[in-house]
N, CA, C and O atoms as a GROMACS GRO file, in nm:
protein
  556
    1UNK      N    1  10.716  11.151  11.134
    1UNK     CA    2  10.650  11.159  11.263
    1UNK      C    3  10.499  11.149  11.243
    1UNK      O    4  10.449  11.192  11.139
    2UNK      N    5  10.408  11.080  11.361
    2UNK     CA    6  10.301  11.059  11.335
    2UNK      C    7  10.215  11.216  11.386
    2UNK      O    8  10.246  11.272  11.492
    3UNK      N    9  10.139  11.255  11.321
    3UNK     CA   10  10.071  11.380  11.401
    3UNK      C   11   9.932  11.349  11.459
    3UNK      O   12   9.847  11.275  11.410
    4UNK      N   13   9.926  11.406  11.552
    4UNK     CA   14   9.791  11.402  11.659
    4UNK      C   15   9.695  11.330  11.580
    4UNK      O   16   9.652  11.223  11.624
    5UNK      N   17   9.651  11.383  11.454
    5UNK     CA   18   9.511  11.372  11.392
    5UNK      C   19   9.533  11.228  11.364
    5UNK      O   20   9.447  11.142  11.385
    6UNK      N   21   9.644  11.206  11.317
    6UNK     CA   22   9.680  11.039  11.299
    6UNK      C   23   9.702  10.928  11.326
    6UNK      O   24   9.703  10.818  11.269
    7UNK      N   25   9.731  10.994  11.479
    7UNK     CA   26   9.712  10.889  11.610
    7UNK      C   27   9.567  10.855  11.660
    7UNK      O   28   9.520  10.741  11.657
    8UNK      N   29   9.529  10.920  11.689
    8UNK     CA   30   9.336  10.936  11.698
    8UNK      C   31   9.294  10.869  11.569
    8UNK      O   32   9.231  10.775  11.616
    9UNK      N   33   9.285  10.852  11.407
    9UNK     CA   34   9.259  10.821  11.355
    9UNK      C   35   9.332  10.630  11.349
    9UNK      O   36   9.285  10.533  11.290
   10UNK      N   37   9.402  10.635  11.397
   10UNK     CA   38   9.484  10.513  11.403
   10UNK      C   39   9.384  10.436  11.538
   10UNK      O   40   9.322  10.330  11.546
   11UNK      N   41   9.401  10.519  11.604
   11UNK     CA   42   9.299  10.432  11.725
   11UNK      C   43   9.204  10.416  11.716
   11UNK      O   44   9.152  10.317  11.769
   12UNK      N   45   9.122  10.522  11.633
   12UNK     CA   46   8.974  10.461  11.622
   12UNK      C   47   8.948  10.344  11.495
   12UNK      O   48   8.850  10.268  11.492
   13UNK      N   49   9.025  10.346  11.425
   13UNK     CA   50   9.029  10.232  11.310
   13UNK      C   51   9.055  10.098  11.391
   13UNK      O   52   9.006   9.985  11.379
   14UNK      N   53   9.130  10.139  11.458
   14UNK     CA   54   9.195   9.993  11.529
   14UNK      C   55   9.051   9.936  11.647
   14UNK      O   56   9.005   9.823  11.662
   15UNK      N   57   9.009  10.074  11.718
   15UNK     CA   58   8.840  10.024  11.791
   15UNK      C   59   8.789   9.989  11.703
   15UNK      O   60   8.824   9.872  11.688
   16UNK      N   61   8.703  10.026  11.605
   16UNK     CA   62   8.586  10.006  11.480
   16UNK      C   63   8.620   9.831  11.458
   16UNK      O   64   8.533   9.745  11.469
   17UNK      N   65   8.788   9.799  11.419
   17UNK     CA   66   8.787   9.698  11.384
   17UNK      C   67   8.790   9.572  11.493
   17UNK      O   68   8.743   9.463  11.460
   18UNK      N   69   8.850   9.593  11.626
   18UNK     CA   70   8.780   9.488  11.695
   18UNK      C   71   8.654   9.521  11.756
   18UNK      O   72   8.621   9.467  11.862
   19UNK      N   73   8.583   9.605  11.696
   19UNK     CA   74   8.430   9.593  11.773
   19UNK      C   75   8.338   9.520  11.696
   19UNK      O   76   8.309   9.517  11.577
   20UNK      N   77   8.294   9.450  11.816
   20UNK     CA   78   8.174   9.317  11.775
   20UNK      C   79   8.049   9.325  11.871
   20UNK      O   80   8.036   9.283  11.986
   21UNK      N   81   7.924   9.417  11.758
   21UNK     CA   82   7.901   9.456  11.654
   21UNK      C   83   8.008   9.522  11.570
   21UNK      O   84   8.115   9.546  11.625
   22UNK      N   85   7.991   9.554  11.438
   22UNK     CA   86   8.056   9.647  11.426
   22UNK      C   87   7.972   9.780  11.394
   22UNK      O   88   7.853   9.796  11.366
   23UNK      N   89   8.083   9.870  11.410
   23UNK     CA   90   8.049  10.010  11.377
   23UNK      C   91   8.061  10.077  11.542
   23UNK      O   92   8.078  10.012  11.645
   24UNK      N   93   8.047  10.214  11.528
   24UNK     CA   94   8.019  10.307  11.608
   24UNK      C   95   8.030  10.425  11.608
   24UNK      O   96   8.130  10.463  11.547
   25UNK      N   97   7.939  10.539  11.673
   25UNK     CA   98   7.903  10.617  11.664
   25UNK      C   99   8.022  10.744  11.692
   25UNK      O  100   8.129  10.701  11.734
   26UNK      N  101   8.013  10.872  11.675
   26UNK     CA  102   8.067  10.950  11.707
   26UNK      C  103   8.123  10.985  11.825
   26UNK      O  104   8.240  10.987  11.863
   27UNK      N  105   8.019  11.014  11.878
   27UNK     CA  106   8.023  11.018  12.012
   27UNK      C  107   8.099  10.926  12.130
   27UNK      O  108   8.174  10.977  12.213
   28UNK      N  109   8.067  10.778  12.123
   28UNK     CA  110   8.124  10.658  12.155
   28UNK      C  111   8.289  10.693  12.121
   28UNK      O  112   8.358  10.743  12.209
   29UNK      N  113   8.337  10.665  12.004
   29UNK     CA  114   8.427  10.707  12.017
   29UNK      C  115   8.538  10.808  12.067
   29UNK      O  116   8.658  10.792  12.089
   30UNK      N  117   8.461  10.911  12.076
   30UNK     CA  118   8.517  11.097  12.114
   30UNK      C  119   8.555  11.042  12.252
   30UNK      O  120   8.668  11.034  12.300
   31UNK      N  121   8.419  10.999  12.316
   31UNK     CA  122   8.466  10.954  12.455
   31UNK      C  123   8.547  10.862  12.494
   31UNK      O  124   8.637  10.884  12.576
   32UNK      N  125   8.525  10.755  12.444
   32UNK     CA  126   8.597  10.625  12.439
   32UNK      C  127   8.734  10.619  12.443
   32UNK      O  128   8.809  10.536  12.495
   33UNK      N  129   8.759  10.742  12.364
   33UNK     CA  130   8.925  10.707  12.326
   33UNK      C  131   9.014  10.856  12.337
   33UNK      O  132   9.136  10.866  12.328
   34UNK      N  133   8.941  10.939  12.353
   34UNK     CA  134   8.935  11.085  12.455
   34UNK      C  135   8.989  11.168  12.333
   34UNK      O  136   9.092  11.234  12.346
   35UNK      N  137   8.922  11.163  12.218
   35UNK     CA  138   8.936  11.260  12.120
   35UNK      C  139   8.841  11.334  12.121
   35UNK      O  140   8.723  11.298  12.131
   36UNK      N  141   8.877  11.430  12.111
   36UNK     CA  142   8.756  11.579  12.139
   36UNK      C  143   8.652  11.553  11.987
   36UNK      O  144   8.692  11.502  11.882
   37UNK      N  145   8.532  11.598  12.011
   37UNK     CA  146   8.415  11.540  11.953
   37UNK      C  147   8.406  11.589  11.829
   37UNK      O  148   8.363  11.515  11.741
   38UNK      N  149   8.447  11.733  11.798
   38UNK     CA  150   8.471  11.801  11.674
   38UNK      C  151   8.580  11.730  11.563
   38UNK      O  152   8.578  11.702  11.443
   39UNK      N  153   8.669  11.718  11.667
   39UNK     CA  154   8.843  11.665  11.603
   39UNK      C  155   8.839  11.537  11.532
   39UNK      O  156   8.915  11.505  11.441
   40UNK      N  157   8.707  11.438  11.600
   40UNK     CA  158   8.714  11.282  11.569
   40UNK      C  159   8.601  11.293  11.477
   40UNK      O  160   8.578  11.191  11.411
   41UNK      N  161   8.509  11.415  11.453
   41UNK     CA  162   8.404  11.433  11.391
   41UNK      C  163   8.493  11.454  11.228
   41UNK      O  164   8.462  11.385  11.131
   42UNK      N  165   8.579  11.535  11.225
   42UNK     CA  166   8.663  11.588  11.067
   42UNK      C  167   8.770  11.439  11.059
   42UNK      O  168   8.771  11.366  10.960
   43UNK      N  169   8.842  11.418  11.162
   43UNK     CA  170   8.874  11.251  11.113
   43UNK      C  171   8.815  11.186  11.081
   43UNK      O  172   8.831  11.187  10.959
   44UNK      N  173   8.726  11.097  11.111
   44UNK     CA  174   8.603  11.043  11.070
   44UNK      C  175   8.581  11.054  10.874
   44UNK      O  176   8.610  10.995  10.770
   45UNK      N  177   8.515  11.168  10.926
   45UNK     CA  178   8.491  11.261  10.734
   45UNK      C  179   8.585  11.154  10.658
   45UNK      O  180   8.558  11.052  10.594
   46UNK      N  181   8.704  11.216  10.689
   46UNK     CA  182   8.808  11.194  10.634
   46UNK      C  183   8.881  11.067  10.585
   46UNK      O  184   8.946  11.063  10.481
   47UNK      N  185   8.862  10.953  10.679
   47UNK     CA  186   8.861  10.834  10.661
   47UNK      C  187   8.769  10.744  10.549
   47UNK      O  188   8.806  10.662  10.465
   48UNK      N  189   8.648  10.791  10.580
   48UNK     CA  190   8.530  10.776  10.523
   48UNK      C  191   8.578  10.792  10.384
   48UNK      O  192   8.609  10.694  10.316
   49UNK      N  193   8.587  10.940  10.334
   49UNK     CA  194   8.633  11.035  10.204
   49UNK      C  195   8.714  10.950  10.108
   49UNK      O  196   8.688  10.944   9.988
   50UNK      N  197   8.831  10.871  10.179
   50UNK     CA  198   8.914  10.744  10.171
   50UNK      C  199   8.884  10.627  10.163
   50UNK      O  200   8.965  10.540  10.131
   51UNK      N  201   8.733  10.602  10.197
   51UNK     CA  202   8.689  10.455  10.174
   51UNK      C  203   8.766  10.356  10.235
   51UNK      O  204   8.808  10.250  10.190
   52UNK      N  205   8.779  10.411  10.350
   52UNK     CA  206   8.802  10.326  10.474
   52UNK      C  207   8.751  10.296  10.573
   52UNK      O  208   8.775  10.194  10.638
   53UNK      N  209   8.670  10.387  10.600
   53UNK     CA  210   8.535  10.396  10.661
   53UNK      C  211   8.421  10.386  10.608
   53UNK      O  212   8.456  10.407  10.492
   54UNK      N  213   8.312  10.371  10.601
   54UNK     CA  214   8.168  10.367  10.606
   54UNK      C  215   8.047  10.392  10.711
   54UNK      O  216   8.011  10.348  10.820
   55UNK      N  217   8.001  10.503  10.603
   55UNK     CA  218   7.890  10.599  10.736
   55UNK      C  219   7.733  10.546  10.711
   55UNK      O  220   7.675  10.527  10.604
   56UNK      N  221   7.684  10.528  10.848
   56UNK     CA  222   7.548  10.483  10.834
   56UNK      C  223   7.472  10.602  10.911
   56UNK      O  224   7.492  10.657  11.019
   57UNK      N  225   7.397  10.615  10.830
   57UNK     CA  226   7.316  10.754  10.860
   57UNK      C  227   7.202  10.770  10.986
   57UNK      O  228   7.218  10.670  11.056
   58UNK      N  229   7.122  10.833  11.027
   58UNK     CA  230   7.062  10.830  11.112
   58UNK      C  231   7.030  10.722  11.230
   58UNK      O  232   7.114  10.637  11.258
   59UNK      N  233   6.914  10.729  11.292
   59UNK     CA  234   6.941  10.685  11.437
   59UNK      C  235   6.989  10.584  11.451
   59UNK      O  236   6.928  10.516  11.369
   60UNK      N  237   7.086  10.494  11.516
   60UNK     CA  238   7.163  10.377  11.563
   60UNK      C  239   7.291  10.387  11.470
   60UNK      O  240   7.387  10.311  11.484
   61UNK      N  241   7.283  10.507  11.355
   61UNK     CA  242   7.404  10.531  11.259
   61UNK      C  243   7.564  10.542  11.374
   61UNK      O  244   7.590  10.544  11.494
   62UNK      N  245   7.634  10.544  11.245
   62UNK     CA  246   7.795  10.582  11.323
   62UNK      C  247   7.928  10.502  11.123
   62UNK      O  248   7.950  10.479  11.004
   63UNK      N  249   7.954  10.506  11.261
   63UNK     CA  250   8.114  10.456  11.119
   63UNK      C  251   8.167  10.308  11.117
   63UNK      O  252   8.221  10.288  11.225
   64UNK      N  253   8.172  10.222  11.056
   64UNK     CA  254   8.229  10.084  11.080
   64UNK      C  255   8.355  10.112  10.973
   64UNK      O  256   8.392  10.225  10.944
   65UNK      N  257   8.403  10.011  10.930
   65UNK     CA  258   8.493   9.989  10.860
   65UNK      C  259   8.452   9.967  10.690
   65UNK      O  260   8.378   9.869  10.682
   66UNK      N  261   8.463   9.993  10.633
   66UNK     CA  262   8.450   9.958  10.454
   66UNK      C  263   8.501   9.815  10.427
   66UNK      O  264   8.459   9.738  10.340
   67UNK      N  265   8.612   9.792  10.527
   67UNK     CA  266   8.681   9.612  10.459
   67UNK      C  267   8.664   9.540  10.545
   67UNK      O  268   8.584   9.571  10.633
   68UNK      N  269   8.724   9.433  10.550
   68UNK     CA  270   8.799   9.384  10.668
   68UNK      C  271   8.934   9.454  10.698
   68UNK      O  272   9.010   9.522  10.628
   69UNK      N  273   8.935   9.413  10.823
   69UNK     CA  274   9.076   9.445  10.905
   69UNK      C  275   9.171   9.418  10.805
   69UNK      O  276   9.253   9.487  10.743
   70UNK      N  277   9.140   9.306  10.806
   70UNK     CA  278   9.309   9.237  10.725
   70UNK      C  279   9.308   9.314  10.578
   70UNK      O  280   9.386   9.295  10.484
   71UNK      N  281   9.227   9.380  10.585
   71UNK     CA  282   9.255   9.479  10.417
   71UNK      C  283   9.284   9.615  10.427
   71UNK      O  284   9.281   9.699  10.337
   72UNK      N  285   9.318   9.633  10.572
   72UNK     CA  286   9.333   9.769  10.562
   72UNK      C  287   9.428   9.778  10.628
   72UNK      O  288   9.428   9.714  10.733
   73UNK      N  289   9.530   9.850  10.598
   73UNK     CA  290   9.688   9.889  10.635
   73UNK      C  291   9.728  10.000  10.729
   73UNK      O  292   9.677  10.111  10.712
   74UNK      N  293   9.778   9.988  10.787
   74UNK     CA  294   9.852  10.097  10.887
   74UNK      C  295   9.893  10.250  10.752
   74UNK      O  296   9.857  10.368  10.749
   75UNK      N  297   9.932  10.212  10.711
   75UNK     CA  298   9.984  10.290  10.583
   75UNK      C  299   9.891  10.351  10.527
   75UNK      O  300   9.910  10.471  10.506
   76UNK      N  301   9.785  10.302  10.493
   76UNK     CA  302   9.658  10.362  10.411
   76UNK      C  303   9.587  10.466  10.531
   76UNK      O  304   9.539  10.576  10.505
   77UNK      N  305   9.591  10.415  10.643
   77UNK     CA  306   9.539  10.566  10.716
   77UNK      C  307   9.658  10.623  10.756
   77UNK      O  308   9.619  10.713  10.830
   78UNK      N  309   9.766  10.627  10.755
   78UNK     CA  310   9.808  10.766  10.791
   78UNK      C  311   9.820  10.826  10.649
   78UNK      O  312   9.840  10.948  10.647
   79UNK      N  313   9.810  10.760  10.523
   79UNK     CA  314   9.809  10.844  10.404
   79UNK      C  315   9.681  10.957  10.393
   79UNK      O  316   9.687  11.068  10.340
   80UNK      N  317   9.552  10.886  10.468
   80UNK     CA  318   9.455  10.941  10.435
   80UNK      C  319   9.406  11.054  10.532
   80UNK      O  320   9.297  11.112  10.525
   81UNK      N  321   9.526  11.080  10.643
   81UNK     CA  322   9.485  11.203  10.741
   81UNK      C  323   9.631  11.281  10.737
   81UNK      O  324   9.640  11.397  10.777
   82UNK      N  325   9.752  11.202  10.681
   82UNK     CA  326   9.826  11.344  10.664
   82UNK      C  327   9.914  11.293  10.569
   82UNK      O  328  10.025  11.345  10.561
   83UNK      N  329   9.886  11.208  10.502
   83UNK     CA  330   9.976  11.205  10.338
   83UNK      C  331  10.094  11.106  10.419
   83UNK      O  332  10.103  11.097  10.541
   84UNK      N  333  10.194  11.025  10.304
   84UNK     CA  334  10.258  10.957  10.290
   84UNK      C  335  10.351  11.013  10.435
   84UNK      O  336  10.366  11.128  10.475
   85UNK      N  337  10.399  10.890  10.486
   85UNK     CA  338  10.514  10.929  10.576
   85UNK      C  339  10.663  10.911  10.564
   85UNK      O  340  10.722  10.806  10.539
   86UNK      N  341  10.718  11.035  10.589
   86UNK     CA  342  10.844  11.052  10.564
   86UNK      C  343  10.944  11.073  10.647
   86UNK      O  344  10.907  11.160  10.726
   87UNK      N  345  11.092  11.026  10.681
   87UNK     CA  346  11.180  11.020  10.769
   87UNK      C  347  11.211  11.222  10.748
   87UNK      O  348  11.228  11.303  10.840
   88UNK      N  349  11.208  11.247  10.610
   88UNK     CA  350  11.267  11.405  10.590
   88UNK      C  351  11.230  11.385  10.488
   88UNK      O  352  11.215  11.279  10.427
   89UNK      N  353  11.203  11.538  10.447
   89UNK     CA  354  11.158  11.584  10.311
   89UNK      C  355  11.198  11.540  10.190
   89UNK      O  356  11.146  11.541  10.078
   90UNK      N  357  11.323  11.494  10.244
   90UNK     CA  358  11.377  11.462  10.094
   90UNK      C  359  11.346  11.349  10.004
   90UNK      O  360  11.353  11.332   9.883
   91UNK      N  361  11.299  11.258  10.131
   91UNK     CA  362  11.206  11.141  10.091
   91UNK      C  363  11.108  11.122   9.999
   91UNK      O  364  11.107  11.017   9.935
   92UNK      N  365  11.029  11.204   9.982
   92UNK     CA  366  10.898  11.252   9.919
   92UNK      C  367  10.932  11.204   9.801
   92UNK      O  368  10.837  11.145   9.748
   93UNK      N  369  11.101  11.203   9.689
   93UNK     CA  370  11.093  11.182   9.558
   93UNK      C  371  11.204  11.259   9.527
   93UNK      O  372  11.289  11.312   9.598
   94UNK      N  373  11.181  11.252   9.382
   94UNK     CA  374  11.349  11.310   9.291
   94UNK      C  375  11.287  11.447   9.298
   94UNK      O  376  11.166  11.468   9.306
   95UNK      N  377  11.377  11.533   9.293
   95UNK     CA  378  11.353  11.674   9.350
   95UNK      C  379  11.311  11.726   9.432
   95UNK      O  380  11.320  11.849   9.428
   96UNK      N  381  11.246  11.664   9.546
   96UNK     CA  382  11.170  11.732   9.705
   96UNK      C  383  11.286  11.773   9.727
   96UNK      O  384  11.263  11.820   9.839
   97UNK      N  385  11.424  11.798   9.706
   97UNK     CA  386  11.543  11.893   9.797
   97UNK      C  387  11.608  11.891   9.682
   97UNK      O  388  11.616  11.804   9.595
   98UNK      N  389  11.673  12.035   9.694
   98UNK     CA  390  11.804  12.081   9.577
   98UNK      C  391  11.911  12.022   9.641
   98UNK      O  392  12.007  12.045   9.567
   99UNK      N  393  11.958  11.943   9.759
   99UNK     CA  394  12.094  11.885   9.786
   99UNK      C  395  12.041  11.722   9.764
   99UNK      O  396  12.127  11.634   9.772
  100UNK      N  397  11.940  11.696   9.744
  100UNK     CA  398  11.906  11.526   9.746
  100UNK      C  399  12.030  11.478   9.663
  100UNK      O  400  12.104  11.402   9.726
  101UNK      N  401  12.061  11.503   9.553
  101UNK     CA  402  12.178  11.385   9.492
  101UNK      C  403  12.321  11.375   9.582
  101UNK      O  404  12.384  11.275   9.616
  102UNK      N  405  12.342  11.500   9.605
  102UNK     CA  406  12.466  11.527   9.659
  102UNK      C  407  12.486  11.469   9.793
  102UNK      O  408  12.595  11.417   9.816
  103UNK      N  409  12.372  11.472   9.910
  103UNK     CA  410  12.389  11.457  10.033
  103UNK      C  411  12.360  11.303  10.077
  103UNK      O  412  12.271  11.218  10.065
  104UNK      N  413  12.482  11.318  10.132
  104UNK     CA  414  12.509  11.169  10.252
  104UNK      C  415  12.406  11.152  10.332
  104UNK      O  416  12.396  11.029  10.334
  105UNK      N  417  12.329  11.190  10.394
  105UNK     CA  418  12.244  11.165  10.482
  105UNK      C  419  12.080  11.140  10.417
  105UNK      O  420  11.981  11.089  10.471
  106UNK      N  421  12.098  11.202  10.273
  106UNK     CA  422  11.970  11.150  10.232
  106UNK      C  423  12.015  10.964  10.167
  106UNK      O  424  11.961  10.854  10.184
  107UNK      N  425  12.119  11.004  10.103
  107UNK     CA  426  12.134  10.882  10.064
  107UNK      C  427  12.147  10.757  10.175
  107UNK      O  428  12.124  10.642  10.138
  108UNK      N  429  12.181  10.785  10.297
  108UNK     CA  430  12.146  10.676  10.462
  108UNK      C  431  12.038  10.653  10.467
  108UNK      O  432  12.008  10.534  10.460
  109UNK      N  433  11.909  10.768  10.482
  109UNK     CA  434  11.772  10.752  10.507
  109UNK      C  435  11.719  10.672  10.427
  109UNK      O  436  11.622  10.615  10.476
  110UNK      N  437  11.757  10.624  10.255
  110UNK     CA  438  11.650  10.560  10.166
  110UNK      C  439  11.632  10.447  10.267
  110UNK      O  440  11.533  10.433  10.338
  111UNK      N  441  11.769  10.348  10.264
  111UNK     CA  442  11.693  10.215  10.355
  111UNK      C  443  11.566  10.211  10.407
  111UNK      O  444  11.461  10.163  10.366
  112UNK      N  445  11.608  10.292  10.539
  112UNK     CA  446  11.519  10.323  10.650
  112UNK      C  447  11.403  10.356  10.596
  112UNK      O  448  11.328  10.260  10.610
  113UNK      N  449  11.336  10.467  10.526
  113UNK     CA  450  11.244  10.508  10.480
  113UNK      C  451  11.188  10.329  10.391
  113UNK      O  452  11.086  10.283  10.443
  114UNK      N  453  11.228  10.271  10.311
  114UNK     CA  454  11.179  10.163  10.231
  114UNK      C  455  11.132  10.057  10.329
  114UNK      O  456  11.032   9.988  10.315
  115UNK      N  457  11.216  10.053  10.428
  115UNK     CA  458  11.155   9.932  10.573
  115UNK      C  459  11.070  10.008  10.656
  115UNK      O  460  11.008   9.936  10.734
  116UNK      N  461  11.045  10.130  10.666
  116UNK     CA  462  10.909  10.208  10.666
  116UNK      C  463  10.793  10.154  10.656
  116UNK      O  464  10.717  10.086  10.726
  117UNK      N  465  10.799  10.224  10.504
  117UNK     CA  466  10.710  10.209  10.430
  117UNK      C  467  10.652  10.020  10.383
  117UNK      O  468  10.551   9.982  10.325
  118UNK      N  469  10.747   9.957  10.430
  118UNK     CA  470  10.727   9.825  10.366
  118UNK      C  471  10.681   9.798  10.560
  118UNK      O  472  10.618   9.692  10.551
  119UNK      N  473  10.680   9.818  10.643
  119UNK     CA  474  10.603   9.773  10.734
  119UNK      C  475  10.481   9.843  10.731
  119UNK      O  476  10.388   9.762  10.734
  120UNK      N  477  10.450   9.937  10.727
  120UNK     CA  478  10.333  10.042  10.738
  120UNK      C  479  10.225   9.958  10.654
  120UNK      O  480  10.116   9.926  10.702
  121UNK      N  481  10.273   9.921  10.499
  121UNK     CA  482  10.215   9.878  10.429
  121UNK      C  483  10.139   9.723  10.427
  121UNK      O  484  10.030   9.678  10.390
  122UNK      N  485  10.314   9.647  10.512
  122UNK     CA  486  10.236   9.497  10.512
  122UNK      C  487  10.169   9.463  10.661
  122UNK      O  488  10.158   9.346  10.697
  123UNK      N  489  10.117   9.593  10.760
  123UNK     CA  490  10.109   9.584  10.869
  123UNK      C  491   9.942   9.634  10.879
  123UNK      O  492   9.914   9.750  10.850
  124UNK      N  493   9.812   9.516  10.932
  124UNK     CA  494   9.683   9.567  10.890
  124UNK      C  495   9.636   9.552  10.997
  124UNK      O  496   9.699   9.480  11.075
  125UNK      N  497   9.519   9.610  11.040
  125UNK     CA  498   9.450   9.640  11.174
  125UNK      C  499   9.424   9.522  11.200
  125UNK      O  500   9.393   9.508  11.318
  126UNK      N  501   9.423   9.407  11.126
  126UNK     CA  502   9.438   9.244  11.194
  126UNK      C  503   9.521   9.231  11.262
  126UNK      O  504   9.498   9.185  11.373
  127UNK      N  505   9.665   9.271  11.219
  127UNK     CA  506   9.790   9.222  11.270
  127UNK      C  507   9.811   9.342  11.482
  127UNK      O  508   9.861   9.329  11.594
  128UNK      N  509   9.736   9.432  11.404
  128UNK     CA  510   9.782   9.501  11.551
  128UNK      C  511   9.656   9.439  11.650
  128UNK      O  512   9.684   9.423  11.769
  129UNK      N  513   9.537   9.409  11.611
  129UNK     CA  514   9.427   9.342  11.710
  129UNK      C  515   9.512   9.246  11.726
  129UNK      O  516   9.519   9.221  11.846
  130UNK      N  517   9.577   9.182  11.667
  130UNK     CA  518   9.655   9.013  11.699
  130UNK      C  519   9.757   9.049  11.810
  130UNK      O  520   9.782   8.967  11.899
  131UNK      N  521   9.815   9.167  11.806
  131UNK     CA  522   9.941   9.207  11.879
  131UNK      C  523   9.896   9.279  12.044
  131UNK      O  524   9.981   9.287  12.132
  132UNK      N  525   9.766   9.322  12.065
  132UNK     CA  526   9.738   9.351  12.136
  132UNK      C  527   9.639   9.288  12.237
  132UNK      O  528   9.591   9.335  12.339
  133UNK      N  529   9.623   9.168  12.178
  133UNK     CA  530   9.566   9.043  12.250
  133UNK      C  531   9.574   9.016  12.369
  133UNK      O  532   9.468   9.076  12.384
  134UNK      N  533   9.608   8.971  12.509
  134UNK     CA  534   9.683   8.969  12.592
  134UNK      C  535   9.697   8.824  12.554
  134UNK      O  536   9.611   8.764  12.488
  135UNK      N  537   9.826   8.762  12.605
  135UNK     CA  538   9.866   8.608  12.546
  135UNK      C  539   9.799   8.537  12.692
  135UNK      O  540   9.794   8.574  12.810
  136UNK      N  541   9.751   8.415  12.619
  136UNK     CA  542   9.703   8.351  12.770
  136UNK      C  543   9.827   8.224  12.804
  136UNK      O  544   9.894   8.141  12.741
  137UNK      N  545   9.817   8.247  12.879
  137UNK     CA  546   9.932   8.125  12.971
  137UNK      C  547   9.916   7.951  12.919
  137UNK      O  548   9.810   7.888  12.925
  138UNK      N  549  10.031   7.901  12.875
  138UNK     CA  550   9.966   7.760  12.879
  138UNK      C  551   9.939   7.684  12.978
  138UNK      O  552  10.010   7.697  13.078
  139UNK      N  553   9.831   7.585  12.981
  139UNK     CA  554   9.839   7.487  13.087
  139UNK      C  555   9.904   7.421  13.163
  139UNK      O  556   9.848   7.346  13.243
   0.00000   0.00000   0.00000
């Protein structure tokens, strides 16, 4: 499941990257995208911390992106505001659960969890600006 901090961090990566200029400020965003100013202030950090962001310091400062779009993955920020994502715990690896070998239902989830992780990964803030385009009509 995605958590709050990761959705907000997902949206503002996804603003930063179709904004032309780029970059933007704290504030801009908090409002913009109605994340409380403190909350998008420690996301932010955090992104940054990850080298996914890049902070420009004083007046006209704020946060742009470190890459391009197309280099940065759906996957890499939710790793970097709440760690790898998992269908259930057991996912995590060999030993995250004392029933993992034994149980049927972990052994169902690998699929799922691998087509996960293999979209998260091949899926980059290019591809969702591309997806959220509105399509224009042909002639």
């Amino acid at each position: 499941m995605i958590r709050n901090d990761t959705d907000y961090a997902l949206r503002m990566v996804v603003y930063l990257a179709g904004r032309n200029p780029p970059g933007a400020a704290t504030a801009e965003l908090s409002a913009g995208l109605g994340v409380p100013h403190g909350f998008a202030q420690k996301i932010l950090r955090r992104l940054a911390a990850a080298g996914i962001l890049k902070v420009r310091l004083g007046r006209g400062g704020g946060f742009s992106l470190n890459r391009k779009p197309d280099r940065v993955s759906l996957r890499e920020v939710i790793v970097a505001i709440q760690g790898p994502p998992r269908l259930n715990r057991c996912m995590a690896g060999p030993g995250a659960c004392a029933l993992q070998t034994s149980c049927k239902i972990s052994a169902s989830l690998k699929p799922i969890q691998r087509k996960l992780d293999a979209f998260l990964s091949g899926t980059s803030l290019s591809d969702i600006l591309g997806r959220a385009r509105p399509r224009r009509k042909a002639p």
